[in-house]
C-alpha positions as CSV (number, residue, x, y, z in Angstrom):
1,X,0.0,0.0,0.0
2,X,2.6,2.5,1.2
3,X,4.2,1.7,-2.0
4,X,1.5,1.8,-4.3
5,X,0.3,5.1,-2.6
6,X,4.4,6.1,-3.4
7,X,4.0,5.2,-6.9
8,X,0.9,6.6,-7.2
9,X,2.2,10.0,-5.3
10,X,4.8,9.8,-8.1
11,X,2.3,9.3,-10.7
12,X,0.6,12.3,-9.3
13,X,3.6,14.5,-8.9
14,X,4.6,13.4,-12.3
15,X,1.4,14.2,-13.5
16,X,1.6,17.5,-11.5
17,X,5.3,18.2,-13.2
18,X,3.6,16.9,-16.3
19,X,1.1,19.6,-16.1
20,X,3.3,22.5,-15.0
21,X,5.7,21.6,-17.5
22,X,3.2,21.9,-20.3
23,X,2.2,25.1,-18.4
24,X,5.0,26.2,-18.3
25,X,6.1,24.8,-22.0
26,X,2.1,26.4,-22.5
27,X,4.0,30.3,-20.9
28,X,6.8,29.5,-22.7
29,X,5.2,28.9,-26.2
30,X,3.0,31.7,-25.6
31,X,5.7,34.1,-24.9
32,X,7.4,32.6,-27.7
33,X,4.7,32.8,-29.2
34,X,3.5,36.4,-27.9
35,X,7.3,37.8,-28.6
36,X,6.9,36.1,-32.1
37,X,3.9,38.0,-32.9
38,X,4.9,41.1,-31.3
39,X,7.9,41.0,-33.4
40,X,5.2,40.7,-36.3
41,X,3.0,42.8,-35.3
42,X,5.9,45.5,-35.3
43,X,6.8,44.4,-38.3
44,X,3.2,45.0,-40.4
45,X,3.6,48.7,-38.2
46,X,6.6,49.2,-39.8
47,X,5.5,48.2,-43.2
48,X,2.1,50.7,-42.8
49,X,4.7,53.4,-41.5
50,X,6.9,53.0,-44.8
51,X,4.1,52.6,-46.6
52,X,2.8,55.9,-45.4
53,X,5.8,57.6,-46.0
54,X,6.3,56.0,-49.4
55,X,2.8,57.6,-50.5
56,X,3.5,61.2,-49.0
57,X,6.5,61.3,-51.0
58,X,4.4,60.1,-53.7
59,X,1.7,62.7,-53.6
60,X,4.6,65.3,-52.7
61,X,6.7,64.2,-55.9
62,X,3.1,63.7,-57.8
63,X,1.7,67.8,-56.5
64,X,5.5,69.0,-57.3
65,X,5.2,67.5,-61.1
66,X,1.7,69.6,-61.4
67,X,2.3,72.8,-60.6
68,X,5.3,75.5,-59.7
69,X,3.6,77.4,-56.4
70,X,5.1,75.0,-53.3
71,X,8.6,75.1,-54.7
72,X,8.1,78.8,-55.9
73,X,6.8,79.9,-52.1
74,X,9.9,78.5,-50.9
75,X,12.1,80.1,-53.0
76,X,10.2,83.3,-52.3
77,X,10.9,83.4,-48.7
78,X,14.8,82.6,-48.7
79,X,14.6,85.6,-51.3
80,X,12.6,87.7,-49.2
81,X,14.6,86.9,-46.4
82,X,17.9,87.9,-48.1
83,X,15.7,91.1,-49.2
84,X,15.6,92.4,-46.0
85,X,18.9,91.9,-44.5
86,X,20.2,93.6,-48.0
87,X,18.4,96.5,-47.6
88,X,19.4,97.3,-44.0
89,X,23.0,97.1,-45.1
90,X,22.3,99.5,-47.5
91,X,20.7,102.2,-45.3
92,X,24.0,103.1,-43.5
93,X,24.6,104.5,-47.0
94,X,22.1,106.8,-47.8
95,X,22.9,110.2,-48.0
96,X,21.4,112.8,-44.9
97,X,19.6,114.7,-48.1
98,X,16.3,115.8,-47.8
99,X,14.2,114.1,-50.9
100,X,10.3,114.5,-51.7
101,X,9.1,111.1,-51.6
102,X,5.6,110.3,-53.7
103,X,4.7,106.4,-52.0
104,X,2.5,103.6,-53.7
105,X,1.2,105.2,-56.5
106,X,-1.7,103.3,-58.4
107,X,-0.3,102.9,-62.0
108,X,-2.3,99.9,-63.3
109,X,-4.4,97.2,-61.1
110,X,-1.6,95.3,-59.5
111,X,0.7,98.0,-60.6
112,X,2.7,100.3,-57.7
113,X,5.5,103.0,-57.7
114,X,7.5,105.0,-55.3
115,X,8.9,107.8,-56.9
116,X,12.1,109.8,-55.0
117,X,13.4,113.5,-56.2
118,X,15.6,116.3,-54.5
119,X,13.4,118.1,-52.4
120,X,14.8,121.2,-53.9
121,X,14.4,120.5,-57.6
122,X,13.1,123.1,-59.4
123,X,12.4,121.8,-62.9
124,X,12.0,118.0,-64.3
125,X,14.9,115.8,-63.6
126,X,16.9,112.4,-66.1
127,X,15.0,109.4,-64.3
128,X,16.0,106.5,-63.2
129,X,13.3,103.9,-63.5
130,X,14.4,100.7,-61.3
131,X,13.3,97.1,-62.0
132,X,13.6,94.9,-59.0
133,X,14.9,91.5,-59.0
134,X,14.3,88.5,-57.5
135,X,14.0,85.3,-60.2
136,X,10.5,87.0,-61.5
137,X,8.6,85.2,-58.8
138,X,9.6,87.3,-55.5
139,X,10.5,91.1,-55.0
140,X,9.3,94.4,-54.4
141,X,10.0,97.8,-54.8
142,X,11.2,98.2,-51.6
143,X,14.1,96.2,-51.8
144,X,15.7,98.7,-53.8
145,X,13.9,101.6,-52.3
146,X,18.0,103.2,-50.4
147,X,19.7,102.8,-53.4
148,X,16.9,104.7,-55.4
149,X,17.4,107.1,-52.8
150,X,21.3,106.9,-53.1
151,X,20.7,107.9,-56.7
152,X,18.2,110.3,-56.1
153,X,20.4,112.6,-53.4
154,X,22.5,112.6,-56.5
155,X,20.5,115.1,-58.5
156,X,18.2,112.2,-60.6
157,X,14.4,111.7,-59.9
158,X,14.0,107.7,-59.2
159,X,11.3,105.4,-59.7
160,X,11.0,101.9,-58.4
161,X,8.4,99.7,-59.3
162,X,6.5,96.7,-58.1
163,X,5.4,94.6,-60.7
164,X,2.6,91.5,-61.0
165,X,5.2,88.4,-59.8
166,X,4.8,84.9,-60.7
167,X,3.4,82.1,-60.3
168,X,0.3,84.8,-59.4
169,X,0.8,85.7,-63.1
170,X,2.3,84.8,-66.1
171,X,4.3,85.8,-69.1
172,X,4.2,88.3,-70.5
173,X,2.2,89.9,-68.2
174,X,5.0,92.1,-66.4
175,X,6.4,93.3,-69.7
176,X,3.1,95.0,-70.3
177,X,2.9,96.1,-67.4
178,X,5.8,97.5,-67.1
179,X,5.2,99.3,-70.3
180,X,1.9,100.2,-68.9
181,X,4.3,102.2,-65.8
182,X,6.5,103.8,-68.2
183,X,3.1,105.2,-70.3
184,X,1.8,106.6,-66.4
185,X,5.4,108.1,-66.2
186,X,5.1,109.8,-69.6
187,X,1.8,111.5,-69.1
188,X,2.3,112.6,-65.4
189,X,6.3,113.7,-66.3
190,X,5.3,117.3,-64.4
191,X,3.9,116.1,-60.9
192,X,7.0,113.1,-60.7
193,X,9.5,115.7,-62.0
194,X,10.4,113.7,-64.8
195,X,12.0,114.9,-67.8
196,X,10.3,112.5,-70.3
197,X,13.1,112.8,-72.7
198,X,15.6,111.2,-70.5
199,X,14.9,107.9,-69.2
200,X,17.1,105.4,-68.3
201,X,15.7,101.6,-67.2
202,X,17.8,99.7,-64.9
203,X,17.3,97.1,-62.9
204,X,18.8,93.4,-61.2
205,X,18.6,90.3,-61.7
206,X,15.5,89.2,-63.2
207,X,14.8,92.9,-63.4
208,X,17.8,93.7,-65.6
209,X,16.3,90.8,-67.7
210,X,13.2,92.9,-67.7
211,X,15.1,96.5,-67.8
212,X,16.8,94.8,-71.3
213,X,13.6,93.6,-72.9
214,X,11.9,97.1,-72.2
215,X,15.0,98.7,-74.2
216,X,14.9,96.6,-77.1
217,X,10.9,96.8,-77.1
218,X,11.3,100.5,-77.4
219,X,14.1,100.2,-80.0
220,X,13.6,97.5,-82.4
221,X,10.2,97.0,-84.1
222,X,10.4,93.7,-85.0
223,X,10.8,92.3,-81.9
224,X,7.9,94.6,-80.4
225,X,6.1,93.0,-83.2
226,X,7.1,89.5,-81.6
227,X,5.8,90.6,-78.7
228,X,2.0,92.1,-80.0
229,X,3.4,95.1,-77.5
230,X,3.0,99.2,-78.7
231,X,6.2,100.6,-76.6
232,X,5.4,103.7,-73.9
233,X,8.5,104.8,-74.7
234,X,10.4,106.4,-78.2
235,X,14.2,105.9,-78.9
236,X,14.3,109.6,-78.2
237,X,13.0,109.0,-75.0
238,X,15.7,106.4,-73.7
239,X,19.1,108.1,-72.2
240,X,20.5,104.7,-70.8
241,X,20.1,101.2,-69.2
242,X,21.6,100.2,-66.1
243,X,21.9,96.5,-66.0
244,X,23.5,94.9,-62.9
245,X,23.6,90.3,-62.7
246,X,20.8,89.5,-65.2
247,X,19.5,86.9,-67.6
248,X,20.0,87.9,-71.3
249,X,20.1,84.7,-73.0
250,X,18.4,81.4,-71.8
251,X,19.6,78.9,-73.9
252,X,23.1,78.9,-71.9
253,X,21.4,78.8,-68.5
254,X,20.8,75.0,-69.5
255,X,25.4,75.1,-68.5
256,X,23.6,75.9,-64.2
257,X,23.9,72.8,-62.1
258,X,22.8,72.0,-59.0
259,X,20.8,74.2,-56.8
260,X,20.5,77.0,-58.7
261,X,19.8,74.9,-62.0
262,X,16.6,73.7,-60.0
263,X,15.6,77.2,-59.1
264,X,16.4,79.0,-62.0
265,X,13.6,76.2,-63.8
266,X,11.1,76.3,-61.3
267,X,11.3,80.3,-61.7
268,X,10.8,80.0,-65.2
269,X,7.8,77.4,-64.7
270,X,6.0,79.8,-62.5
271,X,7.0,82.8,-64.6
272,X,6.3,81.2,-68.4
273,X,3.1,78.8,-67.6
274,X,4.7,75.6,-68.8
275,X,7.8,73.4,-67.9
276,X,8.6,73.5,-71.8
277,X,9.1,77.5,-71.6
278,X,12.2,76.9,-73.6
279,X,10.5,75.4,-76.7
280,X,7.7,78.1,-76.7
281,X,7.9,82.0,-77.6
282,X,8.6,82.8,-74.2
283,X,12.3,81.3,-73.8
284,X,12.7,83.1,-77.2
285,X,11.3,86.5,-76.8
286,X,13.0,86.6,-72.9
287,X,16.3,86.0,-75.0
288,X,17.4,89.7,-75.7
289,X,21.0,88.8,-76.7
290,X,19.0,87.5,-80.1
291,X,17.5,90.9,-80.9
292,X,20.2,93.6,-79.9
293,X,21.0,96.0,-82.2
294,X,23.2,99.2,-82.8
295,X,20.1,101.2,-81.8
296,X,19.8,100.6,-77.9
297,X,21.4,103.5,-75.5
298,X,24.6,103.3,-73.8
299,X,24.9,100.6,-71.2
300,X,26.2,100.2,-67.8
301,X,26.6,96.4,-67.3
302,X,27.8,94.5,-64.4
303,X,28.2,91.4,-62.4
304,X,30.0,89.6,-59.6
305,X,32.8,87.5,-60.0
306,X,31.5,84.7,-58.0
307,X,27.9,84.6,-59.8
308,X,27.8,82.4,-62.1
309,X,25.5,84.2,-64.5
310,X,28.2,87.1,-65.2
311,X,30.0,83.9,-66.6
312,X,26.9,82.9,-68.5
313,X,25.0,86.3,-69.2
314,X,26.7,89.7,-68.6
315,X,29.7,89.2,-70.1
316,X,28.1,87.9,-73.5
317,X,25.8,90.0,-73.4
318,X,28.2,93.2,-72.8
319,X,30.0,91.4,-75.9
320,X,27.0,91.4,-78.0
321,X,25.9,94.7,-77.2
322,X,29.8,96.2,-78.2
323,X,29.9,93.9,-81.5
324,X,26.0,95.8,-82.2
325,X,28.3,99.8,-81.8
326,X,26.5,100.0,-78.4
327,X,28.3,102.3,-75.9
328,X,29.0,99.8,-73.4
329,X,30.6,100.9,-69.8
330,X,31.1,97.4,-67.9
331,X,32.4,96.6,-64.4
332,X,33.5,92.7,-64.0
333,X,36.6,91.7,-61.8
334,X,38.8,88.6,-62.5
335,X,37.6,85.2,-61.6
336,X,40.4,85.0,-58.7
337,X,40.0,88.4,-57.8
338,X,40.8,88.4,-53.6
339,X,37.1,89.3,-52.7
340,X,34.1,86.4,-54.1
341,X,31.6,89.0,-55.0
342,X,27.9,87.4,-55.0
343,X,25.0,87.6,-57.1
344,X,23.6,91.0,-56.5
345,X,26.4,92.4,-55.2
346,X,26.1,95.9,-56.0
347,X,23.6,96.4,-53.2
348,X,26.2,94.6,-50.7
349,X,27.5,98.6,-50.0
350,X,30.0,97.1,-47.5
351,X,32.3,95.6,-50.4
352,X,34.1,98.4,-51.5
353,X,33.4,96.7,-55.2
354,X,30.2,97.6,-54.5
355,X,30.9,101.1,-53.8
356,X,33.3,101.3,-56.9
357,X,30.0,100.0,-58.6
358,X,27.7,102.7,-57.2
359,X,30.7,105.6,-58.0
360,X,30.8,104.8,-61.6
361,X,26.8,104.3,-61.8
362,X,27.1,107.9,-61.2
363,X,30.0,108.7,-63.4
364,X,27.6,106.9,-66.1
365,X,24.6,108.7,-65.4
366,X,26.6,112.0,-65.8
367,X,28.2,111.2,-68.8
368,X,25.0,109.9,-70.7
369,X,22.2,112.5,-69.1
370,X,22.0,116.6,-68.2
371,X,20.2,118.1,-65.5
């Protein structure tokens, strides 16, 4: 008895063991099992997480292919940005001269212009009208508004204007109304003390591009023609252009790499209407460098060394514009010159290239105007 009640309290602590061993093998299979599907469970997350990811990039890539305006915003604010601190290192600059100042004047719909003059003028006055910058999708006349007044303490009436930017509009609507700002200038010449008969456009940038195409509108029929644009402007009326790191000729911007390649193209998408700006009239007509001629007004040209479109665009263009018997002052410094001057430059007063730029700006507009 004793022994069968041993073997049968062995049979029941083996059954017992049994039991807690398939328990336990039970705990341990289901923590196997629970890590197991844990690790699966993370797994099919990680799988919906890159998935999600993998379709925002999608959509992004997919919204970026459709339209010009999330790339253009960017690019608007960095210029904006750079806008600012560029104008308050120019304000040191400006002269302690007391000037009459005529702000935000209505010249067409979207159409503004502030207009600077010695207070002390006492007849109409060569004018500088000033083209802002800023890859024809950013800018405003303000960011030029001290070095208009730089020019203006001088003994010049300035104008600076803000024209319709892209993507908001398109091609050509800036040249025309631009044209429409020189017309408004023409026909109220007494209150702006403007002498009418001595204009000179200038501009930066993407407004020397503009201050270029205005010229050769007013000068050569055939590509006003092109253009389905009547000129505000005669010959007789244009003294001189002031053209400082612009875009003359877009074939050779196809030579930009990188980051500026992408933002020159995304500019041109915004500004044109179409990704294929290049095969349309637009990339043609924006091309000055095709339709200079011996008739367009002396020219003050200009660019930094270490921008690459004085490589690509000033320098040609400064060429052309000599080869055409144009009266051509330009300003360019060697590639290893000791200071990398930037894109835009001239408005950087603190280089004392800059300066040298702003002293023979004058020089120029004495030479080629009479007050």
């Amino acid at each position: 008895m004793g022994a069968l009640e041993q073997a049968g309290t062995g049979t029941a602590a083996e059954q017992a063991a049994g039991q807690a061993v398939e328990e336990g093998t039970g705990a341990a299979g289901s923590g196997g099992t629970g890590r197991s599907g844990t690790k699966q469970k993370r797994q099919r997350r990680r799988r919906r997480w890159w998935g999600a990811i993998a379709l925002m990039v999608l959509a992004v890539a997919l919204v970026l292919s459709l339209t010009p305006w999330p790339s253009a915003m960017l690019i608007r604010s960095v210029f904006e940005q750079g806008a600012k601190s560029t104008v308050a290192e120019m304000l040191p600059y400006v002269p302690d001269i007391p000037l009459r100042e005529q702000m935000d004047i209505v010249y067409a719909p979207d159409g503004r212009m502030d207009s600077y003059t010695p207070a002390d003028a006492k007849g109409p006055l060569p004018t500088v009208v000033w083209i802002h910058g800023g890859a024809w999708i950013s800018g405003d006349k303000r960011d030029v508004a001290p070095y208009l007044q730089i020019l203006a303490a001088k003994g010049y009436t300035t104008i600076g204007l803000s024209y319709p930017i892209a993507p908001e509009t398109t091609y050509p609507n800036a040249v025309d109304d631009i044209n429409e700002a020189l017309a408004y200038i023409k026909d109220h010449a007494a209150e702006l003390n403007v002498d009418a008969k001595q204009i000179v456009l200038a501009g930066d940038s993407a407004g020397a591009q503009l201050a270029s195409q205005m010229a050769t509108l007013t000068v050569n029929p055939d590509y006003a023609n092109l253009l389905g644009i009547q000129p505000a402007l005669a010959k007789e009326d244009l003294a001189a252009t002031i053209l400082h790191c612009g875009v003359y000729d877009l074939r050779a911007m196809a030579e930009l790499s990188g980051l500026a390649a992408w933002g020159f193209k995304i500019a041109l998408w915004g500004y044109t209407g179409t990704k294929d700006w290049s095969e349309t009239y637009a990339g043609s007509t924006m091309s000055t460098i095709e339709f200079a001629n011996g008739d367009l007004p002396p020219t003050f040209i200009s660019g930094g060394n270490a921008d690459g479109l004085t490589w690509l665009q000033s320098i040609p263009y400064s060429n052309k514009l000599k080869s055409e018997g144009v009266p051509v002052t330009q300003l360019f410094w060697a590639a290893h010159h000791s200071t990398d001057l930037p894109h835009e430059y001239q408005f950087h007063l603190d280089f004392p290239e800059a300066q040298e730029a702003r002293d023979k700006t004058f020089d120029f507009l004495a030479q080629h105007t009479t007050r």
